[in-house]
N, C-alpha and C positions, 0 to 999 in steps of 0.2 A: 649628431647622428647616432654615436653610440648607446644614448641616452634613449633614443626614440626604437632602438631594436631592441632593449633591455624590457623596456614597459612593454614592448608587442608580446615578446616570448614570456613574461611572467605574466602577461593579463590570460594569453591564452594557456596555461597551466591555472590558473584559477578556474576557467569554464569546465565544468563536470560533462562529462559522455551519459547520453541514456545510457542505461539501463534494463535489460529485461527479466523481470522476477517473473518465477509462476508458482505457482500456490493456490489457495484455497479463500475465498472472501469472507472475512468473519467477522469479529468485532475486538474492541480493546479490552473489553472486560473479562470476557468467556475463553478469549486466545484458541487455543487448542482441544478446550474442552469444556461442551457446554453441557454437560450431564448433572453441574452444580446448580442449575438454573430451574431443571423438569422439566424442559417446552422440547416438543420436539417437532418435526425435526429439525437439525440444525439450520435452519436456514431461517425458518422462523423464529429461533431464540436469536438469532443475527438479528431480525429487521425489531424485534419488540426491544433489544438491548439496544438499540441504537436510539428507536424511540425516547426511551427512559433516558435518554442521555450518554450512550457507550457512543465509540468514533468508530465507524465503519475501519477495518485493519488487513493486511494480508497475513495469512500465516504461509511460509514457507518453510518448510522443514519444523524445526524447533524455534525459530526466529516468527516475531510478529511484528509488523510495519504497519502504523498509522498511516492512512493516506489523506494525503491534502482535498480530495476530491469525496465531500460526502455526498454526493447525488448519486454519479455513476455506479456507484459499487451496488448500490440498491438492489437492482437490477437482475443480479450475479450472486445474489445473498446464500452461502452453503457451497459456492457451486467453484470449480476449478478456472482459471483463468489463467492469461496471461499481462503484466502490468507494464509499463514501460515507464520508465520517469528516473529523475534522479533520488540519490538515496541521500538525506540531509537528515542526520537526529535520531537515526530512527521511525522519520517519514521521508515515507514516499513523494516526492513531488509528481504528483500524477498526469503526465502527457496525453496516454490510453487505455484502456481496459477492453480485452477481448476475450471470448470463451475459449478455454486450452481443449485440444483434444486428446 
């Protein structure tokens, strides 16, 4: 019995809580600044850097997070959001993405 409430309480201390980041939808490459690239505006250096191969990312604050979900963010490219997921690595495990106001 003791055995089987050890495994409860340490399985549920493994499960992570969302999360809600809000920031800005960019990419992995450009991060915070995509003025090294000349495309403007930033939304469209997002969607051609992703093309080329960059991973859809958030930036929030000074921090940038890769998000697991490269469709959705498309969408949101430039644009302010709110993310919800857990945070593993430096990505985001992405649950949902909605416009921030």
């Amino acid at each position: 019995m003791k055995t089987a409430i050890f495994l409860l309480a340490a399985s549920s201390l493994c499960v992570a809580a969302d999360k809600t980041f809000t920031g800005t939808i960019t990419d992995s490459m450009c991060g915070a600044d995509h003025k090294m690239m000349g495309v403007t505006p930033d939304s469209k250096c997002v969607l051609d850097c992703v093309k080329a191969g960059s991973k859809y990312a958030l930036l929030e604050g000074t921090n940038v997070y890769e998000l697991s979900d490269q469709t959705l963010p498309g969408k949101f490219a430039g644009k302010k959001v709110k993310v919800t997921g857990d945070l593993k690595d430096k990505t985001i495990q992405v649950k949902s993405i909605v416009a921030a106001k």
